[in-house]
GUKOLTOR-340560 format. One record per residue (C-alpha): residue number from 1; x, y, z. Coordinates in Angstrom, 2 decimals. Layout:
node num->NUM; east->X; north->Y; up->Z
...
This chain:
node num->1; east->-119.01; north->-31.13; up->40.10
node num->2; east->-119.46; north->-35.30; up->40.05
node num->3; east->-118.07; north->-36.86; up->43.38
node num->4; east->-115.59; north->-39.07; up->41.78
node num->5; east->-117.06; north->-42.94; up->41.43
node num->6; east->-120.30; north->-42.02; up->43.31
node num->7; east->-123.11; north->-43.06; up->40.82
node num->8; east->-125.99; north->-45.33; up->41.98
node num->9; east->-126.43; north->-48.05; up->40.90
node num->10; east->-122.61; north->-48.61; up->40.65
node num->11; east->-121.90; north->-52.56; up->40.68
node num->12; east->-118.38; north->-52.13; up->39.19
node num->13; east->-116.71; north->-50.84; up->42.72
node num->14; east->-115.68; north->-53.04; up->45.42
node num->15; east->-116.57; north->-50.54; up->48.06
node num->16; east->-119.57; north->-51.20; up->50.24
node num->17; east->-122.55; north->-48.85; up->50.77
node num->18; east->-121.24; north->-47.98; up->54.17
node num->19; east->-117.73; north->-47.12; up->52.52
node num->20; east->-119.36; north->-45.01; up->49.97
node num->21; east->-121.10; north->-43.10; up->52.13
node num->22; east->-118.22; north->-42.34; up->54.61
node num->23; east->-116.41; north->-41.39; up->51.49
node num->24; east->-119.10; north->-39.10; up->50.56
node num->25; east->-119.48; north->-37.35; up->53.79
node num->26; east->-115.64; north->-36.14; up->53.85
node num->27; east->-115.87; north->-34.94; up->50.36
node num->28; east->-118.77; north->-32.71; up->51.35
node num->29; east->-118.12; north->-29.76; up->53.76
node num->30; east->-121.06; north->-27.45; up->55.57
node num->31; east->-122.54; north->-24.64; up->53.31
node num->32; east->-121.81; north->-27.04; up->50.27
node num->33; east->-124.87; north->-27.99; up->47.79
node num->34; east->-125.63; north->-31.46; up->46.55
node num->35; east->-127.87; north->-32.01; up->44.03
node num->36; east->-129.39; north->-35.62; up->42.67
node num->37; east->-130.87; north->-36.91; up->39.68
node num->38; east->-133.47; north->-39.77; up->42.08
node num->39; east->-133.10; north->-39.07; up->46.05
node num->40; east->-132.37; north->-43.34; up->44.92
node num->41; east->-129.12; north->-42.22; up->44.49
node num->42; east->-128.87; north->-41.79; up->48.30
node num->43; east->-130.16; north->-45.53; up->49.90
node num->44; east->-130.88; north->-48.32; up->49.13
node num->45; east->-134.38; north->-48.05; up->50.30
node num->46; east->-136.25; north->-45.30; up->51.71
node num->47; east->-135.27; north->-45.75; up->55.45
node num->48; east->-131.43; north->-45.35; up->54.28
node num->49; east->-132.33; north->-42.48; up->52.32
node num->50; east->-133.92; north->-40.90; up->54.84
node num->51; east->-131.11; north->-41.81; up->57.47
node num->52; east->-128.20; north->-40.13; up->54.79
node num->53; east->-130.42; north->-37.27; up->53.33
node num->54; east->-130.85; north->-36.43; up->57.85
node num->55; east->-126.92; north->-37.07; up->58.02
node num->56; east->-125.72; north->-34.75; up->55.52
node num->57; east->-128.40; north->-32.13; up->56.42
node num->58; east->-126.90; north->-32.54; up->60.09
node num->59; east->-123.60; north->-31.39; up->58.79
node num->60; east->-124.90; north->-28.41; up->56.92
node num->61; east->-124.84; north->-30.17; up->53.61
node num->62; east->-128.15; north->-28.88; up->51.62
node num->63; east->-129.71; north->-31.92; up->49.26
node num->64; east->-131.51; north->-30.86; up->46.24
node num->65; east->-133.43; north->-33.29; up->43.86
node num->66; east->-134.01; north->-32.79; up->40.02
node num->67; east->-137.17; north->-32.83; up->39.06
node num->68; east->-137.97; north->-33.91; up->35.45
node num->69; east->-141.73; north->-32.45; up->35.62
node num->70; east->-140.66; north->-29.22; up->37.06
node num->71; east->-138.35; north->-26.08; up->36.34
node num->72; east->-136.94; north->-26.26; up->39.74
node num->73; east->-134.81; north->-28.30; up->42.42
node num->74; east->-136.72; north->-29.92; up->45.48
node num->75; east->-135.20; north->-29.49; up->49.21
node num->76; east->-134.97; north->-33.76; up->49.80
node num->77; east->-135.45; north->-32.95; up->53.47
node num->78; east->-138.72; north->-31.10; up->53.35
């Protein structure tokens, strides 16, 4: 299901990165699956990406990322 206003890029919200993300981690609870169209949609460049992909996969939160070549999700963390 879509995590209400959490689409990169989103220029229409007055939250900041930071608040996005905190509101992202307390939507998302260990075991639960979240899957994304560009592993873009989780930084702003690849060192915050990395940082939020290692974040949620600290709290049991498994990322998967779409891949338009393939049949098949990638693990972002691998």
């Amino acid at each position: 299901m879509p995590i209400e206003g959490f689409r990169h890029p989103a220029p229409e919200t007055l939250e900041s990165w930071e608040e996005r993300l905190v509101r992202l981690f307390g939507t998302l609870r260990r075991g639960d699956v979240l899957v994304v169209a560009s592993i873009h949609a989780l930084g702003r460049d690849i060192s915050e990406e990395t940082r939020t992909v290692a974040e949620l996969e600290r709290r049991g939160v498994v990322v998967k990322v779409l891949s338009h070549e393939g049949r098949h999700l990638f693990d972002a963390g691998r």
